[in-house]
Backbone as CSV, one residue per row, in Angstrom:
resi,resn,N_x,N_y,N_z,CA_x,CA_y,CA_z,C_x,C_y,C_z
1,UNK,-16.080,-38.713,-27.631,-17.276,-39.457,-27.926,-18.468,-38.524,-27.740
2,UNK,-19.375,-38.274,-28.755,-20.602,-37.397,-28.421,-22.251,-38.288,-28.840
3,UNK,-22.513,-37.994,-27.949,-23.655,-38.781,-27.604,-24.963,-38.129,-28.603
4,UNK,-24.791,-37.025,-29.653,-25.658,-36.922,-30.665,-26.870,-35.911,-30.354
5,UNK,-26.792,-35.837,-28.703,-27.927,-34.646,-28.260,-27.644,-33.417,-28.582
6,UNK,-28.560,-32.666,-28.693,-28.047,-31.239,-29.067,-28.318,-30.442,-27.477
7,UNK,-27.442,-29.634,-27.424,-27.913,-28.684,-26.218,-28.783,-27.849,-26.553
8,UNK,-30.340,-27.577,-25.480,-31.029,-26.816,-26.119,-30.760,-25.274,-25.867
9,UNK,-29.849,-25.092,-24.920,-29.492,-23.542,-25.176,-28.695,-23.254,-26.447
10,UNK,-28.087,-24.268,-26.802,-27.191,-23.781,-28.092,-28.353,-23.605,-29.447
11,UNK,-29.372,-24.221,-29.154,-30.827,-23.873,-30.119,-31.065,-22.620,-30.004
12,UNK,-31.188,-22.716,-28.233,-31.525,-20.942,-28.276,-30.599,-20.042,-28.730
13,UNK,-29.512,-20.246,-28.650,-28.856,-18.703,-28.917,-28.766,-19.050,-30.191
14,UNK,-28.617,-19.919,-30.777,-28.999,-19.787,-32.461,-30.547,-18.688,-33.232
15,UNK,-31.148,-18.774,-32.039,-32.547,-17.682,-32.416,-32.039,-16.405,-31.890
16,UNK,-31.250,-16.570,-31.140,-31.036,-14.996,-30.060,-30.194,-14.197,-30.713
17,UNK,-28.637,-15.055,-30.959,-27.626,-14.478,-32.284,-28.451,-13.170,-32.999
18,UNK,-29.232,-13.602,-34.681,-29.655,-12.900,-34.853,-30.402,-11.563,-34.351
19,UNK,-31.282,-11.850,-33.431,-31.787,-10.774,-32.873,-31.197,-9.599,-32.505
20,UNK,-29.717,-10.138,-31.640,-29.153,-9.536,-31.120,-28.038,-9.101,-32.375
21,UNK,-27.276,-9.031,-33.078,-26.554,-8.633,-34.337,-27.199,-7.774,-35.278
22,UNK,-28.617,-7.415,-35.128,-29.777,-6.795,-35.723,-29.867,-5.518,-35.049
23,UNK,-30.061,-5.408,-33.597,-29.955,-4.944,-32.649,-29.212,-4.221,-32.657
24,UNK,-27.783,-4.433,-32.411,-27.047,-3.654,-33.026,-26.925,-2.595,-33.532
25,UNK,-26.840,-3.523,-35.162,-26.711,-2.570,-36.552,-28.100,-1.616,-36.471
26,UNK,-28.868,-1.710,-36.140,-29.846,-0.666,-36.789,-30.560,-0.452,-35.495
27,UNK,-30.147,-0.543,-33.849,-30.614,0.487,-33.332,-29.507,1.112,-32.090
28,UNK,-28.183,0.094,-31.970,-27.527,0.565,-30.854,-26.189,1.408,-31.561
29,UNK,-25.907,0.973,-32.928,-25.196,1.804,-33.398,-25.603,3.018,-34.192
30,UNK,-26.889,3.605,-34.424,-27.033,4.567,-34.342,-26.992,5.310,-33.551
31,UNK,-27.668,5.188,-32.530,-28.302,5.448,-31.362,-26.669,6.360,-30.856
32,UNK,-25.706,5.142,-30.682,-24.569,5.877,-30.183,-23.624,7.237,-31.467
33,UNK,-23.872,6.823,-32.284,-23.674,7.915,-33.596,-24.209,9.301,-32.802
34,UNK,-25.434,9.216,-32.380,-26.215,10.585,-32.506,-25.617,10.779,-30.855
35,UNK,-25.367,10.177,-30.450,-24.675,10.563,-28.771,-23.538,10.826,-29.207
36,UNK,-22.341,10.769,-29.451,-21.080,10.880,-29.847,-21.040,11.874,-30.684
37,UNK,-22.018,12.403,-31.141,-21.362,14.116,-32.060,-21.244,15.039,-30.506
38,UNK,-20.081,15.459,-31.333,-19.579,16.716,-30.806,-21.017,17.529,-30.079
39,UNK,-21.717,18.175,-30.769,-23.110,18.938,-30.458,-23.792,18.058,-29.413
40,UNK,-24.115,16.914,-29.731,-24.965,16.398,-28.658,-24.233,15.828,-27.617
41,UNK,-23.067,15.768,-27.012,-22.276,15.198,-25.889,-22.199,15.449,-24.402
42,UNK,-22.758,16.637,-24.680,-23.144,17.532,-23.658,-24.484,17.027,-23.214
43,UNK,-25.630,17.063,-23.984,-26.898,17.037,-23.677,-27.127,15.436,-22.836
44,UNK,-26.390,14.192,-24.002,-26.276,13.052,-23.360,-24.949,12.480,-22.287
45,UNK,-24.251,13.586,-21.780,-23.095,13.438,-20.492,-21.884,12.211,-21.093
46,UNK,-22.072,12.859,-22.527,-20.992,11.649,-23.223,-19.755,12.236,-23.007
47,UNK,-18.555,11.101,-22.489,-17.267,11.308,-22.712,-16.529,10.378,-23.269
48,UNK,-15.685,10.728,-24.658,-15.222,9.889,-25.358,-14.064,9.362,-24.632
49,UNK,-14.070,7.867,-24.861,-12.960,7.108,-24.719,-11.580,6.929,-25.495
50,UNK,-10.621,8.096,-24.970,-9.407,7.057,-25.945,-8.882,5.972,-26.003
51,UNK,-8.423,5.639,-27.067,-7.467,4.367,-27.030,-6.826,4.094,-26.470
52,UNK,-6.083,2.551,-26.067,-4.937,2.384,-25.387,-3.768,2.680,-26.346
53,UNK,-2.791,3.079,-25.795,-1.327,3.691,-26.550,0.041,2.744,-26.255
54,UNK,0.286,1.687,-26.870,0.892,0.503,-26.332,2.625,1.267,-26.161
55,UNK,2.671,2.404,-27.321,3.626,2.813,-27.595,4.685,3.583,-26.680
56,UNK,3.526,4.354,-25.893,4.040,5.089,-25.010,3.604,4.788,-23.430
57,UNK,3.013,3.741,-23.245,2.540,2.991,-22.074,3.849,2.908,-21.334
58,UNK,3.604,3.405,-19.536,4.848,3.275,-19.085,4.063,2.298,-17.515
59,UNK,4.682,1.419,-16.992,3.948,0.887,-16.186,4.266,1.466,-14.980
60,UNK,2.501,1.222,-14.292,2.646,1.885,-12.994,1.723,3.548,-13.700
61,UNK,2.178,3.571,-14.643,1.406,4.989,-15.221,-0.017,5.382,-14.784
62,UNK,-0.662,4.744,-15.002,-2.404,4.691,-14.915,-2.415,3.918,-13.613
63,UNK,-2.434,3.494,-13.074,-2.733,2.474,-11.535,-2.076,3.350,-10.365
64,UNK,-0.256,3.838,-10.435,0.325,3.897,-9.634,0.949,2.739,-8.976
65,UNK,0.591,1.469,-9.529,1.080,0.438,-9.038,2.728,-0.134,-10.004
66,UNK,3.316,-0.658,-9.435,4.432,-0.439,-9.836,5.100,-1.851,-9.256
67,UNK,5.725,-2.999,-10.392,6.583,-4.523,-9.767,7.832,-4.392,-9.642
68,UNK,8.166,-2.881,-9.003,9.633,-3.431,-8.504,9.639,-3.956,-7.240
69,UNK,10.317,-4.004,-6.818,10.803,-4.920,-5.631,10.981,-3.569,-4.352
70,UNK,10.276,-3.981,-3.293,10.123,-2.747,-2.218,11.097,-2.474,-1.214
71,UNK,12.172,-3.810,-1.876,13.413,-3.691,-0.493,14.692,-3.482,-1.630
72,UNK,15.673,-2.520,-0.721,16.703,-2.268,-1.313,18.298,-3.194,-0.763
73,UNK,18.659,-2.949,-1.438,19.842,-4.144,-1.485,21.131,-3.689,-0.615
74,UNK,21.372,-3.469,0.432,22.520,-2.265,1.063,23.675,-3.082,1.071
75,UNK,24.610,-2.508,0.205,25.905,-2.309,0.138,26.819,-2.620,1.221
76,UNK,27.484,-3.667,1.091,28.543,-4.306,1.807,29.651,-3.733,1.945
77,UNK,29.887,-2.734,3.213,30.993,-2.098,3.569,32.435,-2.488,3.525
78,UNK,33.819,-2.551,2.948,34.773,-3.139,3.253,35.133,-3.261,4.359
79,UNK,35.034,-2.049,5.323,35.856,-1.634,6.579,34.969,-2.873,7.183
80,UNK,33.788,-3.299,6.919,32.989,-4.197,8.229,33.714,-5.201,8.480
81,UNK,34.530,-5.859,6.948,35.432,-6.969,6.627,36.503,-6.996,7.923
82,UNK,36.797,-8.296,8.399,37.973,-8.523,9.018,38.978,-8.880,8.288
């Protein structure tokens, strides 16, 4: 059941959206263009990010953290048997 009010933040970000998608395109994605060449990476302390590699991802790889199990299972001697 909706009671027909509009939320007025959802007004606002209907004005903000644009601004911000504008923003963007014609000043944050340049901006990072001219940081990201090779030549200037240095000057702006840029280091490129690689991708994640799903392919060759081994877990525990990157963290050191690791879900095996921390207790080992010891082996049931016969001789203990009566």
């Amino acid at each position: 059941m909706t009671t027909g009010k509009a939320n007025p933040l959802r007004v606002v970000a209907y004005l903000v959206a644009p601004a911000g998608f504008l923003a963007e395109w014609l000043v944050f994605r340049p901006l990072f263009r001219v940081v990201s060449q090779e030549d200037n990476a240095a000057i702006f302390a840029y280091t490129p990010q690689g991708g994640f590699d799903y392919e060759t991802y081994e877990e525990g790889l990157s963290t050191g953290v690791t879900f095996e199990s921390p207790y080992r299972v010891m082996k049931q001697s016969s001789a203990a048997s009566p």
